[in-house]
C-alpha positions as CSV (number, residue, x, y, z in Angstrom):
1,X,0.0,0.0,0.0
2,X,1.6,3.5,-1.1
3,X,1.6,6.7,0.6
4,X,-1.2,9.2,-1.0
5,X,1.0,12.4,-0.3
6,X,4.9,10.9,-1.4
7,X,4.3,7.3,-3.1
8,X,6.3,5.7,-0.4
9,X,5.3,2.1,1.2
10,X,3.5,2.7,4.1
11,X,4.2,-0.1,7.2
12,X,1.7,-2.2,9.0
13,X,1.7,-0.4,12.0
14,X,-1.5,-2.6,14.4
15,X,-4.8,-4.2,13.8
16,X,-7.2,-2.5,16.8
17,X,-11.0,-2.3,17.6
18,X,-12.4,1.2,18.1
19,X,-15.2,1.6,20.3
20,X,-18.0,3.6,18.2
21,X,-20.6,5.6,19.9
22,X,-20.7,8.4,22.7
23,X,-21.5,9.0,26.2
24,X,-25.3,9.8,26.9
25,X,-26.2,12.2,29.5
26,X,-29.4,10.3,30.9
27,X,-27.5,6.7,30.8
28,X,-23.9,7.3,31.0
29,X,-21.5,4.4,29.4
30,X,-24.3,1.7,28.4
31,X,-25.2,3.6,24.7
32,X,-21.4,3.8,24.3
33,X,-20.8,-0.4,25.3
34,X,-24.1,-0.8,22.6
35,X,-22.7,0.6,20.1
36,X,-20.0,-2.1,19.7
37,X,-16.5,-1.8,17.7
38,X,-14.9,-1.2,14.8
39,X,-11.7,-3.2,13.8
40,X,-9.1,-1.6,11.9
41,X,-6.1,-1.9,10.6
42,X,-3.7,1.2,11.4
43,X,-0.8,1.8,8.6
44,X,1.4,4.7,8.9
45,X,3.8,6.8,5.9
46,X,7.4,6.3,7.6
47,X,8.2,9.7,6.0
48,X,5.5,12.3,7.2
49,X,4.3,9.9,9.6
50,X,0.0,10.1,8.8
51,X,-2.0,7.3,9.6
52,X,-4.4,5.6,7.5
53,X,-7.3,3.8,9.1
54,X,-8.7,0.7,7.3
55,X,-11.7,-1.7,8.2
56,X,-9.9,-4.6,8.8
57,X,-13.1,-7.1,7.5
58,X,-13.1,-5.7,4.3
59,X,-9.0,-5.8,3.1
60,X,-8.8,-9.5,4.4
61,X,-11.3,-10.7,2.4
62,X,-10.2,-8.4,-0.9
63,X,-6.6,-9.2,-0.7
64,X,-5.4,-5.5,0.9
65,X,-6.5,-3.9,-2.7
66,X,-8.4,-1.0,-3.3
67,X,-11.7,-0.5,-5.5
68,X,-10.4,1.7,-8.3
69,X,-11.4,4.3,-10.7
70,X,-10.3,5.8,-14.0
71,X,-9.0,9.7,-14.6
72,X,-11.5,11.6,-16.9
73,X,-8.7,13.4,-18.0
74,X,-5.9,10.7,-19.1
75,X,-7.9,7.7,-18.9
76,X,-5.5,6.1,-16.4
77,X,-7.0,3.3,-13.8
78,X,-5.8,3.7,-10.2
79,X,-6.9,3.5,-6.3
80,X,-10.0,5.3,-5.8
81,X,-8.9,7.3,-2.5
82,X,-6.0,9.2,-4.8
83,X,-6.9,13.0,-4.2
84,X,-4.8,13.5,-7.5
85,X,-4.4,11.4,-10.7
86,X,-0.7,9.7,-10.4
87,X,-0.1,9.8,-14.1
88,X,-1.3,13.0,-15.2
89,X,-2.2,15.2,-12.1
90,X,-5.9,15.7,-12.2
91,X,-7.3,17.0,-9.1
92,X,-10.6,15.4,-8.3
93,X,-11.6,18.2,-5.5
94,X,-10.2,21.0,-7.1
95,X,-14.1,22.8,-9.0
């Protein structure tokens, strides 16, 4: 898996379970404990050092590969979480 900012191999950092929902007022922790978890797996650029947060369910049973898309400016197929075509620099937020 490469780094979205510098193209760099990002490292398997830990596989963890965050807890999702929030404290209520009227009943404290148990609408937090119902909520149940989220397991992820945490990789993290050696070079700037962000984290990227994946469900861990879904990249064991694809093989760690992301669902692609294709540049409407060069044509070019790649990961779908790119902010920026690789090949010819396309910025998909940019209006």
């Amino acid at each position: 898996m490469k780094c979205l900012r510098c193209e760099s191999e990002m490292k398997f950092k830990i596989k963890e379970k965050i807890q999702l929902g929030e404290m209520g007022l009227l009943f404290g922790d148990l609408p937090h404990l119902l909520a149940g978890s989220l397991n992820v797996n945490i990789y993290v650029c050696p070079k700037y050092k962000k984290m990227e947060f994946f469900d861990a369910g879904s990249f064991e049973d694809e093989g760690n590969e992301l669902p692609q898309k294709t540049c409407p400016s060069c044509g070019v197929r790649h990961d779908f979480d790119f902010p920026k075509c690789p090949s010819c620099g396309f910025d998909y937020y940019k209006k």
